[in-house]
N, C-alpha and C positions, 0 to 999 in steps of 0.2 A: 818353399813352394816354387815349382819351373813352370814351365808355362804351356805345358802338357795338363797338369792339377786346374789351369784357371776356366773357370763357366763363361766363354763368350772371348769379345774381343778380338776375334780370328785373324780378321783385317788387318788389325795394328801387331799383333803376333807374329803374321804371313812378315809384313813390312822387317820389324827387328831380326827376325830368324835368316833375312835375306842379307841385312846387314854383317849380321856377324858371320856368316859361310861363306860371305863374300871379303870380307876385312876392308868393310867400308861402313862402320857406325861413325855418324855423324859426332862433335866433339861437344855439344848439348843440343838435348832434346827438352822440348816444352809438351808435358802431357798436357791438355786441360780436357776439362769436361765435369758431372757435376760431382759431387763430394759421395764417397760411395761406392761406388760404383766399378771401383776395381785398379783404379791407375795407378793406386801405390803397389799394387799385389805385380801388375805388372813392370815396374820399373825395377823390383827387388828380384822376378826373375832374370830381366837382363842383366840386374849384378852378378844373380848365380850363373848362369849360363856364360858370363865374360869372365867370373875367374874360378870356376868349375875345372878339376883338371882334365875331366871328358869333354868340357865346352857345351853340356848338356843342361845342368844343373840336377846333375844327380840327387842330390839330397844326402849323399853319404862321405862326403870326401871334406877335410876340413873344413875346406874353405863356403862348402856348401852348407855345411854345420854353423858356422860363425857370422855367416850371414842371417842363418834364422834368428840366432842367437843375438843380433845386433851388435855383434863385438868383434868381429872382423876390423883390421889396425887400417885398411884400406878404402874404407868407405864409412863417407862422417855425414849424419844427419844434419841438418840444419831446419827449424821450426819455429816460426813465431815466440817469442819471448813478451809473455802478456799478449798485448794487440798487435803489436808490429816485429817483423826482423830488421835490425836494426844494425846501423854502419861497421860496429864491432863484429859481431858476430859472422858478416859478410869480409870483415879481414880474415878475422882468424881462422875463416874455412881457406881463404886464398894462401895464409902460409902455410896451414896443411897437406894441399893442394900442390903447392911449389917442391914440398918432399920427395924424392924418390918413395915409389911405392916398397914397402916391406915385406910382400911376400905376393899379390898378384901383378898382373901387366901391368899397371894402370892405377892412378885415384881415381873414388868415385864423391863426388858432391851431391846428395839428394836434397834437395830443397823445397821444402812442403810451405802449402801455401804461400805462393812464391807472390802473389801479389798484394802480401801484407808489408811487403819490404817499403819502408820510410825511401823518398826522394835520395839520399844522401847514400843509403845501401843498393839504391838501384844503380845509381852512378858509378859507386864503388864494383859491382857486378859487373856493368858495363867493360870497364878493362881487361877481365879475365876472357869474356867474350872476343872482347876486339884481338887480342892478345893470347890464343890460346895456346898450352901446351900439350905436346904430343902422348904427354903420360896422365890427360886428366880427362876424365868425363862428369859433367856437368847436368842433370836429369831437374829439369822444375815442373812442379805440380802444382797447378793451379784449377781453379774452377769459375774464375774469372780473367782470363785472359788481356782483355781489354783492358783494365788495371795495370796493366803491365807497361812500361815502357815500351814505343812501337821502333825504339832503336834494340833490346833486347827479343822482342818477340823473333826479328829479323834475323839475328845472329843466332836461333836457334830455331833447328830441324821441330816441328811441331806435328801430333799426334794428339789426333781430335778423341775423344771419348764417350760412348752414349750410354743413357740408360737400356738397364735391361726390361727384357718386356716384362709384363705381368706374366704370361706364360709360361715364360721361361722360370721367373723366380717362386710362380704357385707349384710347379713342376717340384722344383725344386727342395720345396720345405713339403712338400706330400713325402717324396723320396727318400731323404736324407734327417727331417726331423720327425718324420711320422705324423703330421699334422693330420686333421682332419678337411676336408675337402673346404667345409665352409670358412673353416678358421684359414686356410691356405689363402683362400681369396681376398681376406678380409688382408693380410700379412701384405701380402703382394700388390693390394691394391694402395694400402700408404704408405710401401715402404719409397713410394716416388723410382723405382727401378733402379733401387739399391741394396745390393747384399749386406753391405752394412746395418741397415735398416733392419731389413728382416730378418737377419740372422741376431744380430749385437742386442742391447741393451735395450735397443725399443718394442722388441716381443712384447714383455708382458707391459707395455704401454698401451700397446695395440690391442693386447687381443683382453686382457684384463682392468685395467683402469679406465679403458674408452669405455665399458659401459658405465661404469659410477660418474663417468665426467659429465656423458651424454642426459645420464638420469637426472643430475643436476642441474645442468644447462636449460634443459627444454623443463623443469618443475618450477622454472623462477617466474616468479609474475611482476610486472611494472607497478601493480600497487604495495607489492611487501618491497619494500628499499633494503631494509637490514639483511636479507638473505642475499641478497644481490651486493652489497659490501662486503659480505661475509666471504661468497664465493671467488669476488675480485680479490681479496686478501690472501684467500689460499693460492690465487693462480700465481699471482705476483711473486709469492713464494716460492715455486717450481721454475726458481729462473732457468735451469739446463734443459729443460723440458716444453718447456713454453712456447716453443717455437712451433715442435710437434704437437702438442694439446689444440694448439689454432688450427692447425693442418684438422685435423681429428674435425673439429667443430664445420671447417668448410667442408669438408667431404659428408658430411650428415646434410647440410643443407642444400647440396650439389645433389645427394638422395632426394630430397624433400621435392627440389624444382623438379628431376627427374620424372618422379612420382607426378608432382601438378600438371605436368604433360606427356601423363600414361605411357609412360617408354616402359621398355621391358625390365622386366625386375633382376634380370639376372647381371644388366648392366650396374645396376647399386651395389656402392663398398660396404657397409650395414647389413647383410644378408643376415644378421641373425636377431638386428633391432625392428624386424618389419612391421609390430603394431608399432612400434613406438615411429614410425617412419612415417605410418598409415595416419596414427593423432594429429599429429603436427601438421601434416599438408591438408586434413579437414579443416583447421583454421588459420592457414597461408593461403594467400596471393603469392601470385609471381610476382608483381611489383615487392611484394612485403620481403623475400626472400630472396628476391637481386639486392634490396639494400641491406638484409643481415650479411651476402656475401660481400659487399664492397665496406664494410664495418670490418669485416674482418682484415680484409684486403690491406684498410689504415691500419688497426692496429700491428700490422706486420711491420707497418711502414714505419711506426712509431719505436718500434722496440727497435729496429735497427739504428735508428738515428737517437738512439740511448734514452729516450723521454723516461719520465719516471713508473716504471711498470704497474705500480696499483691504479695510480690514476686513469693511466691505457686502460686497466683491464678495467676498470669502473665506466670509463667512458665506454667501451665496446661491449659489456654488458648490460648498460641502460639502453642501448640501440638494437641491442638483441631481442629486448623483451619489448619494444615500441611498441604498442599497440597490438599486443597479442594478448590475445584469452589464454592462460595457460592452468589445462583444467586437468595433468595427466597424473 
């Protein structure tokens, strides 16, 4: 993909295209911004476009082939291993690196999720920075930046990244995946202004599991306990998923307050749950439905800091159902 093919990003596009017609790309570049959203699609055209033999990234010329193909001898992934990238794995990119390259100008370093790197491999980073060579470029992708060592952030050229709008990505899957207008909205509004999101694996999360989850969710009552374990057990079990299933849950209730304070309907992500949107706010408060949203809010907070996921999800489903009639 060159960077004609990519949806958005213009700005940071404008910025790289001026580096290389000028032969002054910086010797690394730190994308960040959030996960999604396009930073690796763009750092993999500036591979093709650096060792493209038009300078274009045609898509037709070896080297623009073996880039897609991930097997290009000149440019080496580097990615989290488990949780962290770690002191090795940040050598053995440096003696690769130290190479003469084999067939384009230059080595290239991508390094994904750059601020997973352990104390010891930031260090280790550090010296290729301070110490750089003329035949290497160095691209980190991050989505937390601050994480980062602020002796590293400094030794590289940084390139901010935003989400896309909703517009732009309802636009988009109308277009290209033939959606339907309501389901576009629905896509677009969780995918958090991420092509990933909308396009990848969380579709039929979105547009087919949120109903069976939501139906679930809001049929549970505080006096049956057993369905309410039941359903913390299945969640628990969706560990890849889980993240997004919560996202799901807050955006129905972010509908619900919505609703409680007669805003327009067309602003709701749920456009196609609107009785089940209408039940729910006839026996909510706002107060009752700011504390389902800050329920949720912990258990997000709980799953990052690795707590044991059934109990999170036991505990954030007993505060869902607090004191609600749940008659649907």
């Amino acid at each position: 993909m060159n960077f004609d093919q990519i949806l958005g990003h213009d700005r940071q596009i404008e910025i790289l295209r001026r580096a290389l017609n000028t032969d002054r790309l910086a010797h690394a570049y730190l994308f960040h911004g959030p996960d999604g959203v396009g930073k690796r699609l763009v750092a993999l055209a500036l591979v093709q476009a650096t060792f493209c033999i038009d300078g274009q990234g045609c898509g037709r010329c070896t080297a623009c082939k073996k880039i897609a193909h991930r097997n290009h001898p000149d440019i080496h992934f580097l990615e989290p291993d488990g949780n962290s990238i770690k002191i090795e794995q940040i050598r053995n990119l440096q003696r690769e690196l130290n190479f003469r390259p084999l067939e384009a100008s230059c080595k290239v370093g991508l390094i994904d999720h750059a601020e997973r790197m352990t104390v010891g491999a930031a260090n280790a980073l550090l010296k290729t920075l301070e110490e750089p060579t003329g035949n290497a470029l160095l691209i980190l992708l991050t989505p937390q930046p601050q994480r980062l060592l602020e002796t590293i952030r400094s030794r590289c050229q940084p390139l901010q990244f935003t989400r896309h709008t909703h517009a732009r990505i309802k636009d988009v899957l109308e277009q290209k995946l033939g959606l339907a207008e309501t389901e576009a909205h629905i896509l677009a509004a969780l995918s958090d202004g991420s092509f990933k999101k909308a396009f990848g694996k969380d579709k039929e999360l979105y547009l087919e599991k949120r109903r069976d989850l939501l139906k679930t969710l809001t049929g549970l009552s505080s006096g049956s306990i057993l369905p309410v374990l039941e359903f913390a057990e299945y969640l628990a079990s969706e560990k890849a998923d889980l993240p997004d299933i919560l996202e799901i849950f807050q955006a129905f209730f972010r509908d619900v307050l919505l609703m409680l304070h007669h805003q327009d309907e067309s602003r709701l992500v749920n456009q196609d749950l609107m009785d089940r949107i209408r039940q729910v706010t006839r026996r909510e408060s706002t107060t009752a439905v700011l504390d389902k949203l800050e329920a949720l809010a912990a258990a997000n907070t709980h799953l990052e800091r690795n707590v044991n996921r059934q109990l999170a999800m036991e505990v954030l489903l007993l505060r869902l159902t607090a004191d609600s009639e749940r008659h649907i």
